[in-house]
BAFI-3210 file (N, C-alpha, C; in Angstrom, 3 decimals, decimal comma, padded with zeros to 6 digits):
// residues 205
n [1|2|3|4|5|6|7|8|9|10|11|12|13|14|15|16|17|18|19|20|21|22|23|24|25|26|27|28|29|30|31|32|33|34|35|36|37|38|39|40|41|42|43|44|45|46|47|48|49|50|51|52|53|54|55|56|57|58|59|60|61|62|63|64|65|66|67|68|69|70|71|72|73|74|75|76|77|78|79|80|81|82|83|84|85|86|87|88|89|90|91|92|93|94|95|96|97|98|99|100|101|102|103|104|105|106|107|108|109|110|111|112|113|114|115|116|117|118|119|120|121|122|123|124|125|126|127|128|129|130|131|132|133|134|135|136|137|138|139|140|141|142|143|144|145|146|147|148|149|150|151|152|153|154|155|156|157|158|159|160|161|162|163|164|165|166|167|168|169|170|171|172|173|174|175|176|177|178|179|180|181|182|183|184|185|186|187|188|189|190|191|192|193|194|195|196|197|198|199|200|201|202|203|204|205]
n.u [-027,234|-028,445|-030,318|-032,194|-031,292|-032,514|-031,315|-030,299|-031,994|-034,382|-038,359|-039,815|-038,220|-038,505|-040,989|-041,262|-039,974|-040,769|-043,015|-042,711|-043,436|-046,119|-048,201|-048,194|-047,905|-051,004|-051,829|-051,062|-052,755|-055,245|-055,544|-054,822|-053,821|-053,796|-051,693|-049,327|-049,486|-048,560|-045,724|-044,941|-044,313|-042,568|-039,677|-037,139|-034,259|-030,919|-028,188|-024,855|-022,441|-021,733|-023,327|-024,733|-028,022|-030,337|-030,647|-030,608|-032,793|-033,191|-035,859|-039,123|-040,364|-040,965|-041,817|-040,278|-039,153|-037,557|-036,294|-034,460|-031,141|-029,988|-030,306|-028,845|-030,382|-029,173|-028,571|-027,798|-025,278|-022,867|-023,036|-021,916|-023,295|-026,166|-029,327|-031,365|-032,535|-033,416|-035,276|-035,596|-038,316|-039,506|-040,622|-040,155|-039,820|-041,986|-042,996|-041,857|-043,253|-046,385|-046,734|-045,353|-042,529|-039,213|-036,638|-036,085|-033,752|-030,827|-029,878|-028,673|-026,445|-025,916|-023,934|-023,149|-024,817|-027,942|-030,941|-033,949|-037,400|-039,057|-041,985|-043,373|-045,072|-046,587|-048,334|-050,202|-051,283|-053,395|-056,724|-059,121|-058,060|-058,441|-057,119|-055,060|-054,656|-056,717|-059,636|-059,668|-057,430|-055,730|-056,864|-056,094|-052,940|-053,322|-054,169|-052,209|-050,325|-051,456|-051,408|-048,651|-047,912|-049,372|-048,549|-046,064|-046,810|-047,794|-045,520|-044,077|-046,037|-045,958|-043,474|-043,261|-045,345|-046,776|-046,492|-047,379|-048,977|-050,701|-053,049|-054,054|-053,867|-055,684|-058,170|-057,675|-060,203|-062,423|-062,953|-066,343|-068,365|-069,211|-067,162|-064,542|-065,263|-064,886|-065,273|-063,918|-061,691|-060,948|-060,923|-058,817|-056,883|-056,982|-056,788|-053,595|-052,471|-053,490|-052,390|-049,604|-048,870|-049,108|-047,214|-045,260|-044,869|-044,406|-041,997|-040,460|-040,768]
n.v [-010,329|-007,909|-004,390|-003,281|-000,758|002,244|003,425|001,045|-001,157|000,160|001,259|000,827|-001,196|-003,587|-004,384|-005,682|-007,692|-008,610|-009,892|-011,985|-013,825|-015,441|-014,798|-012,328|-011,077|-011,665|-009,846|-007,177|-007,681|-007,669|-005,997|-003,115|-001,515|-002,914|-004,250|-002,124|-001,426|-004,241|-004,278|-002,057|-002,830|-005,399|-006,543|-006,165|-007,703|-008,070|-010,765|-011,857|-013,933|-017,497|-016,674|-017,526|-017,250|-017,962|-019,872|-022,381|-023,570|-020,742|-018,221|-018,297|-016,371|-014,686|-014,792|-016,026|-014,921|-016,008|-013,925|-013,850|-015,326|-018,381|-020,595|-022,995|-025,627|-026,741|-029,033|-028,190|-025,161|-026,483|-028,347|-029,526|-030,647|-030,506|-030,322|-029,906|-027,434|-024,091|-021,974|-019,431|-017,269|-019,499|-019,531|-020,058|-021,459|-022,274|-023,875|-023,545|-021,100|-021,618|-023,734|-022,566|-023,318|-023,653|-022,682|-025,568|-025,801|-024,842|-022,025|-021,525|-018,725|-019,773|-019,154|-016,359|-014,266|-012,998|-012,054|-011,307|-011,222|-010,607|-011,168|-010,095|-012,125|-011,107|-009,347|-011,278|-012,478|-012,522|-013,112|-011,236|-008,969|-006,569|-003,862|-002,980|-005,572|-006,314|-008,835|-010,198|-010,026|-011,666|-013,977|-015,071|-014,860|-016,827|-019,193|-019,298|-020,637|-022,585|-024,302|-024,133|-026,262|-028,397|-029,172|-030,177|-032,411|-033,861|-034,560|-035,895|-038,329|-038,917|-039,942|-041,753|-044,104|-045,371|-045,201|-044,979|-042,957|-041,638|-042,505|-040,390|-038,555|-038,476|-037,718|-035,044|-032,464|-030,342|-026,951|-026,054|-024,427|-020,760|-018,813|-016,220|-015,035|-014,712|-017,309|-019,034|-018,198|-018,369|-021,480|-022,034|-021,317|-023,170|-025,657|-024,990|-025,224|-027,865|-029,494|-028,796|-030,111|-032,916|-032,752|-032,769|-034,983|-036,972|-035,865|-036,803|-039,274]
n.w [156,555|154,809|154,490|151,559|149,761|147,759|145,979|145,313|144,408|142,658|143,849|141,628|139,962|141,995|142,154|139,782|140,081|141,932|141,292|140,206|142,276|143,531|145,440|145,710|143,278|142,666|144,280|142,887|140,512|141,817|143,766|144,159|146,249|148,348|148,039|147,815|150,556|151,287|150,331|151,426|154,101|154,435|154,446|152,701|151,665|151,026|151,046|151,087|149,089|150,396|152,938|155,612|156,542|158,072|161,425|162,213|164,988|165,767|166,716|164,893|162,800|160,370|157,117|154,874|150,868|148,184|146,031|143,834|143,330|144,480|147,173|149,852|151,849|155,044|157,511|160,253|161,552|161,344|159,482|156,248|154,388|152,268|152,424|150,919|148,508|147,492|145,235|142,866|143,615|145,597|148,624|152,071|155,470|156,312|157,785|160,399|161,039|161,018|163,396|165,294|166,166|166,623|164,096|162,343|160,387|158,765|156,804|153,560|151,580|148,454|146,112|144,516|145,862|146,921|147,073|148,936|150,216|153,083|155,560|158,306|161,132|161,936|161,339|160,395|161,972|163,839|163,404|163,155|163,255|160,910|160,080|158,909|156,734|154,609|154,611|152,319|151,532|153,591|153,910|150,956|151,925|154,351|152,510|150,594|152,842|153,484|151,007|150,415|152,061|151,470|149,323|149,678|151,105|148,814|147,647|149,357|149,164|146,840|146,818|148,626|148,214|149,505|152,495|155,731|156,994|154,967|154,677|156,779|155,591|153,841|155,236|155,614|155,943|153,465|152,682|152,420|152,682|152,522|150,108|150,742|153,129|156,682|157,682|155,817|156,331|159,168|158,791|156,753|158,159|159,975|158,307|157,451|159,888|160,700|158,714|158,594|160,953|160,229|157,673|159,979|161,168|159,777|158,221|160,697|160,806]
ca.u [-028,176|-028,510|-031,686|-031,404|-031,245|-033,505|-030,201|-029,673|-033,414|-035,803|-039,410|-040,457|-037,026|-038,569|-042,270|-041,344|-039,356|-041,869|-044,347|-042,453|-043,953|-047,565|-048,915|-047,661|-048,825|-052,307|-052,314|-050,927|-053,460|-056,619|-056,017|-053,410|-053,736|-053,261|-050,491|-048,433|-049,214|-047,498|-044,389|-044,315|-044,373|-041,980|-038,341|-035,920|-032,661|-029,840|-027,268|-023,603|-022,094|-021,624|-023,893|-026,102|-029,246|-031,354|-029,794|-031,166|-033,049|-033,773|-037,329|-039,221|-041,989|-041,068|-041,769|-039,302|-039,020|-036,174|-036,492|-033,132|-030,159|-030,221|-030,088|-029,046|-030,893|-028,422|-029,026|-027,038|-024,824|-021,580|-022,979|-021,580|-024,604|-027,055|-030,466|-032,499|-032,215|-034,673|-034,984|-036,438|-039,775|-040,235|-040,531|-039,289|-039,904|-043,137|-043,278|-041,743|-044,029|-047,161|-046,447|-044,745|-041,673|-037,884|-036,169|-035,644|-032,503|-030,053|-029,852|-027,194|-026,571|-025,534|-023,918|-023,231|-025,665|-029,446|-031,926|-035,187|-038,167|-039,591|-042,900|-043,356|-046,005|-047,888|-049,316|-051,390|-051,497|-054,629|-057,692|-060,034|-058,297|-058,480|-057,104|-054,014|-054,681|-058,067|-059,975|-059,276|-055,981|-055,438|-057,379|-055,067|-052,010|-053,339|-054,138|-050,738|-049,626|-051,880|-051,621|-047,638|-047,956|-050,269|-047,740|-045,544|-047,454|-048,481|-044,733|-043,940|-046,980|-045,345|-042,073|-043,386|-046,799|-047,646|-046,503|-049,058|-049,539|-051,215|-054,955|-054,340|-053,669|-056,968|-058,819|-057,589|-060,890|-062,146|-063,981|-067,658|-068,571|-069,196|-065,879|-064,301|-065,533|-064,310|-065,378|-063,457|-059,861|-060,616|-060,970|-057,383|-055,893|-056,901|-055,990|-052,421|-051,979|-053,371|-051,605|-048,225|-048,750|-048,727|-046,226|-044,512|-044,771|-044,672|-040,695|-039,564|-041,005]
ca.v [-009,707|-006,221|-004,203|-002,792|000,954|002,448|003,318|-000,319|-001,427|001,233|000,670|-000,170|-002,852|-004,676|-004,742|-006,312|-008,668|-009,599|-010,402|-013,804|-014,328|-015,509|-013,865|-010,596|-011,020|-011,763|-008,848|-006,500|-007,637|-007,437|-005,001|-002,235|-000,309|-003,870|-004,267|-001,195|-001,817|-005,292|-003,251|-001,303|-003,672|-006,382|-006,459|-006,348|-007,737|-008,875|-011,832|-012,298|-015,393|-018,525|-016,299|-018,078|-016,176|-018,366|-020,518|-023,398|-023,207|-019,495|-018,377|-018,486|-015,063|-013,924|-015,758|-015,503|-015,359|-015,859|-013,594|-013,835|-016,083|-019,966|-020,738|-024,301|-026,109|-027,374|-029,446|-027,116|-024,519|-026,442|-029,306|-029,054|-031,386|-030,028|-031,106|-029,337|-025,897|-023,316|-021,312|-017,981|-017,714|-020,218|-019,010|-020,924|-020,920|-022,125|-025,126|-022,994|-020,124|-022,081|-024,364|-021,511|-023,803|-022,875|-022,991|-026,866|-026,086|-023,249|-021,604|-020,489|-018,354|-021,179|-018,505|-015,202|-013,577|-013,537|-010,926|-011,630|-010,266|-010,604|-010,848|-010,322|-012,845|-009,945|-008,739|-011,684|-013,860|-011,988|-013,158|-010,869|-007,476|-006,001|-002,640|-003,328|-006,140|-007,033|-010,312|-011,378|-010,537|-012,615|-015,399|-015,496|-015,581|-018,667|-019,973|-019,617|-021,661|-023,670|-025,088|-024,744|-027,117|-029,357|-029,488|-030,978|-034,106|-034,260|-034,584|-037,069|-038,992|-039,609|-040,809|-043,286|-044,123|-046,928|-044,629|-044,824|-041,700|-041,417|-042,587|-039,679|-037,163|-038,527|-037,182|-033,723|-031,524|-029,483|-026,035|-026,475|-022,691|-019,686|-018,519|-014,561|-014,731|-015,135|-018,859|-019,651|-017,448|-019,583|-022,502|-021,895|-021,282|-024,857|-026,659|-024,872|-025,620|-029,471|-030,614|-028,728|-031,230|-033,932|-032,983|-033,075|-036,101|-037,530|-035,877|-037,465|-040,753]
ca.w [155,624|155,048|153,971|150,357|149,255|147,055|144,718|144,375|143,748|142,934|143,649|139,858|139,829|143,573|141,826|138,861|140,552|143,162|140,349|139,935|143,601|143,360|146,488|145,349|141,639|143,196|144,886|141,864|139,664|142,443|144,799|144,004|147,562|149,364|147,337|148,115|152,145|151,508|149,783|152,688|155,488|153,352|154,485|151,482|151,877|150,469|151,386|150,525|149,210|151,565|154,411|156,418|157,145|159,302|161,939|163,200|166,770|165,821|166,201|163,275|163,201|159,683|155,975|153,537|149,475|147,554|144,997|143,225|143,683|145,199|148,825|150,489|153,232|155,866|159,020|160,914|160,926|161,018|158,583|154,882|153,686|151,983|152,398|149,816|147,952|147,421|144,210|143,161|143,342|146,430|150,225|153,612|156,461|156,748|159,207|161,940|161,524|161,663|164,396|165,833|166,315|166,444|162,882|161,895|159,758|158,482|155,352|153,438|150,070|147,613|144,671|144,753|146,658|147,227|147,280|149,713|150,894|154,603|155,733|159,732|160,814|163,000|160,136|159,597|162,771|164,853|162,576|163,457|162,871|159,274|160,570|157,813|155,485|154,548|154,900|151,210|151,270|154,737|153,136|150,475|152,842|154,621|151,500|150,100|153,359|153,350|149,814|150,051|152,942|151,167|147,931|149,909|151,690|147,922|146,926|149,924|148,633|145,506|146,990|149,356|148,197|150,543|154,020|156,147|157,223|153,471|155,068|157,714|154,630|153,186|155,902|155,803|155,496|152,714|152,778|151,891|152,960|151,656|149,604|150,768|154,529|157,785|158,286|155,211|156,806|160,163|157,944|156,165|159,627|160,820|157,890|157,452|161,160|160,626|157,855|159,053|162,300|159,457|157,076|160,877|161,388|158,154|158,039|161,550|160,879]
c.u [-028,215|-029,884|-031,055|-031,707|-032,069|-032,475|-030,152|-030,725|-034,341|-036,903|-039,840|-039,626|-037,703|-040,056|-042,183|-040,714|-040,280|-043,014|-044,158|-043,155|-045,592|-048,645|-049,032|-048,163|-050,523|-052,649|-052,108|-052,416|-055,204|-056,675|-054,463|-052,992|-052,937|-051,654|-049,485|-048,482|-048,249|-046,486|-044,175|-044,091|-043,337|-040,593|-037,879|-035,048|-031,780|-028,960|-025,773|-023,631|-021,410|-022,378|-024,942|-026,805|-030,603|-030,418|-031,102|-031,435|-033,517|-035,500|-037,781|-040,747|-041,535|-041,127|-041,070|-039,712|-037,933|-036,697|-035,090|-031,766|-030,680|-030,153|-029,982|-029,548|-029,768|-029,218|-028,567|-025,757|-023,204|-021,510|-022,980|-022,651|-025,599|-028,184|-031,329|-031,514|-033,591|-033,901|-036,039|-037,686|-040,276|-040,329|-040,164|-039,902|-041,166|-043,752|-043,323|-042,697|-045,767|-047,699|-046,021|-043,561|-040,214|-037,542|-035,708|-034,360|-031,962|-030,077|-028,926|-027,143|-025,702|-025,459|-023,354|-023,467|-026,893|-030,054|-033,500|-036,061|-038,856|-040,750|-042,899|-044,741|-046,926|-048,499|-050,617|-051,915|-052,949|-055,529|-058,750|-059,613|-057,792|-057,749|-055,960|-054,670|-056,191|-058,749|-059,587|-058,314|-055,085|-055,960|-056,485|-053,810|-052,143|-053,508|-052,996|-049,861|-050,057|-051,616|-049,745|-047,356|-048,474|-049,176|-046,550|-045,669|-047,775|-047,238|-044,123|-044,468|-046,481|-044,187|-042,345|-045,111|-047,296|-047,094|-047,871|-049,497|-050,731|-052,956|-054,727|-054,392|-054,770|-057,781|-058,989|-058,931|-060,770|-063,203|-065,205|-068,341|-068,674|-067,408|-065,624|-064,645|-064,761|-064,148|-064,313|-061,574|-059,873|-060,133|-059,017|-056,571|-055,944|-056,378|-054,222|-051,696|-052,117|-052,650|-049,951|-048,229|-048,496|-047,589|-044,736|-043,950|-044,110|-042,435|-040,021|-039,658|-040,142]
c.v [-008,208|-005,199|-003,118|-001,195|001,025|003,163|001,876|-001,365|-000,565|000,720|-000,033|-001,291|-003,585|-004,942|-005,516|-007,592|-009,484|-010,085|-011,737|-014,590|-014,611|-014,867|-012,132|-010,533|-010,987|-010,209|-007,708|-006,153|-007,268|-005,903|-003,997|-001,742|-001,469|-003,471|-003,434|-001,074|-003,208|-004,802|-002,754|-001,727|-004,968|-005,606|-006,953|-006,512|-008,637|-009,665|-012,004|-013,827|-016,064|-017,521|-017,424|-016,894|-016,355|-019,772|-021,385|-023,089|-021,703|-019,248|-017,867|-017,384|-014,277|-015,035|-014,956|-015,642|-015,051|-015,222|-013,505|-014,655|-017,931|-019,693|-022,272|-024,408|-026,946|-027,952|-028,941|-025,953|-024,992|-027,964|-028,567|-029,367|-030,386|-031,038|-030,828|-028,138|-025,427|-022,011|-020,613|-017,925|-018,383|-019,149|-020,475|-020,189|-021,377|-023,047|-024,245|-021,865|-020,736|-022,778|-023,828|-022,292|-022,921|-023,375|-024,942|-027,205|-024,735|-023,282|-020,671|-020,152|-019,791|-020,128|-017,219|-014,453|-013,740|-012,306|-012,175|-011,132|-011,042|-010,912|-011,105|-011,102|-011,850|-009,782|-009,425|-012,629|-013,117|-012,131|-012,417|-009,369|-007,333|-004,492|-002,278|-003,959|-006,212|-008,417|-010,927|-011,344|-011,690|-014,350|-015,624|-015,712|-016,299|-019,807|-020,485|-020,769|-022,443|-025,088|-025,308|-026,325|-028,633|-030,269|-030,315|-032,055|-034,619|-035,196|-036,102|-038,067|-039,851|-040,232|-041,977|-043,550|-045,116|-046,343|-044,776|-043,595|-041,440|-041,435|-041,078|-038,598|-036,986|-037,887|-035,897|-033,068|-030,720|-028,419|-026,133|-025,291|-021,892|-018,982|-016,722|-014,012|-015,018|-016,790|-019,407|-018,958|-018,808|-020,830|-022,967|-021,894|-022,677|-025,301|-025,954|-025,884|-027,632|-029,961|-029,977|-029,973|-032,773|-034,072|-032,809|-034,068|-037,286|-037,592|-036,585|-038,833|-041,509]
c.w [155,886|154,197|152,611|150,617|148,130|145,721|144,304|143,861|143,768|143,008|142,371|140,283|140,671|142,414|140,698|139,202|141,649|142,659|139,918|141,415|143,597|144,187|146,459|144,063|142,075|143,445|143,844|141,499|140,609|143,409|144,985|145,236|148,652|149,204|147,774|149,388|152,149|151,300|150,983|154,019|155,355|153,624|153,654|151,982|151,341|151,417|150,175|150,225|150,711|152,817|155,009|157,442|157,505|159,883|162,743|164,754|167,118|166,278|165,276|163,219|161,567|158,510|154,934|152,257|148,859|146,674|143,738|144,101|143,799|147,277|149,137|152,040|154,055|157,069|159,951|160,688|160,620|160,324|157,121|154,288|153,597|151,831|151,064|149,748|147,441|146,346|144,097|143,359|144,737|147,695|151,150|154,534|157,232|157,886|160,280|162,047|161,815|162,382|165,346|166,913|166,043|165,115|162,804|161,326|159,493|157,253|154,919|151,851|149,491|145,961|145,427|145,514|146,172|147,474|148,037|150,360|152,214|155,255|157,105|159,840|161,419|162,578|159,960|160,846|163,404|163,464|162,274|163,180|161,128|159,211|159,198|156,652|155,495|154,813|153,848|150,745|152,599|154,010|152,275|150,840|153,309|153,591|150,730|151,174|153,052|152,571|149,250|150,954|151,478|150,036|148,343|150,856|150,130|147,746|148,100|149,449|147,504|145,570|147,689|149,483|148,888|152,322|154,460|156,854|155,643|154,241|156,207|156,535|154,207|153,817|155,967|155,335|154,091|152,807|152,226|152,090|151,910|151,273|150,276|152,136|155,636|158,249|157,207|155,813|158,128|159,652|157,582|157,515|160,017|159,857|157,506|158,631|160,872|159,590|157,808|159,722|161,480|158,613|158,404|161,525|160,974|157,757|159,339|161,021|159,622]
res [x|x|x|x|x|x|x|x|x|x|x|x|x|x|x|x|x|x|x|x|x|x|x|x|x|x|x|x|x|x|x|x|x|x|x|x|x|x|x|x|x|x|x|x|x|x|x|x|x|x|x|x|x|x|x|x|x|x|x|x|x|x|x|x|x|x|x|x|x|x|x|x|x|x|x|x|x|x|x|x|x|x|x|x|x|x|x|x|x|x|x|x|x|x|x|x|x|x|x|x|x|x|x|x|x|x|x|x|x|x|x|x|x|x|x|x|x|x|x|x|x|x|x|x|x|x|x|x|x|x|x|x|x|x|x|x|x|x|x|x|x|x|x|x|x|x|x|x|x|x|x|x|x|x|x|x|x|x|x|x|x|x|x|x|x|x|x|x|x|x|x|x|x|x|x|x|x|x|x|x|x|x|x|x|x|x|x|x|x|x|x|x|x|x|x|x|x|x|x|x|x|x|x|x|x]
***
């Protein structure tokens, strides 16, 4: 991977393109200033065809988004099988960063090439400082895990609706708090973290 040039995406081109990203549209439309600190903290980079640009066993401290191209999920780096694929718009990555596990699988351009943006987890892992992002843009980053997490115990759910893990999913908590505060960011931090530990489970078993 290589980080882009500002000849080969100018700011306007990356912003209009990162508006297919929902975390980044959020922030557009609410909070312009956030917004242009995420831009600036947000590794751009491109990928050649056939690269692989996460390797299994790596450690896993940054969240990705495809913003252009495909990408395949491999079980390693010298299996052809593809497990899954991830298309524009989604992100990866997210088991290992909030479990703070080593990468699970490798990933490789699947096309052309791939444009992707970065996010280091530093930014958001210490709950308590605001010194950067704010509280309701942090809230909405755990929220975004949170609820990608969730989308997929939903999507298991629907493939094997009689697993039994299913009564443990039922259980998962729901916020009952005041909305935009700190108890509700803690909040998002536990359930990302608890229902990773499930959709962890959920994939060995």
């Amino acid at each position: 991977m290589h980080r882009i040039t500002r000849e080969e995406y100018p700011i306007d081109t990356l912003q209009r393109i990162v508006n297919g990203v929902t975390f980044f549209k959020e922030l557009i439309q609410t909070d312009p200033s956030q917004f242009e600190l995420l831009m600036s903290v947000t590794r751009f980079v491109t990928a050649d065809q056939d690269e692989i640009i996460l390797h299994r066993g790596e450690e896993a401290n940054v969240l990705y988004f495809l913003l252009k191209g495909q990408l395949a999920v491999l079980a390693d780096d010298d299996s052809g099988a593809v497990i899954n694929e991830i298309n524009p718009g989604e992100m990866f990555g997210v088991m290992a960063l909030v479990l703070n596990f080593k990468r699970s699988a490798s990933i490789k351009v699947h096309g052309r090439s791939a444009l992707l943006a970065g996010i280091d987890f530093h930014h958001f892992s210490d709950l308590n400082d605001f010194t950067l992002f704010s509280l309701k843009t942090k809230i909405s980053f755990f929220r975004m895990l949170a609820n990608n997490i969730r989308w997929n115990l939903e999507r298991n759910k629907m493939q094997t609706p009689e697993h039994p893990l299913i009564a443990r999913l039922r259980t998962l908590p729901l916020f009952n708090g005041e909305k935009g505060t700190l108890e509700e960011l803690h909040f998002l931090h536990h359930q990302a973290h608890e229902s990773a530990e499930l959709l962890c489970a959920w994939n060995e078993a």
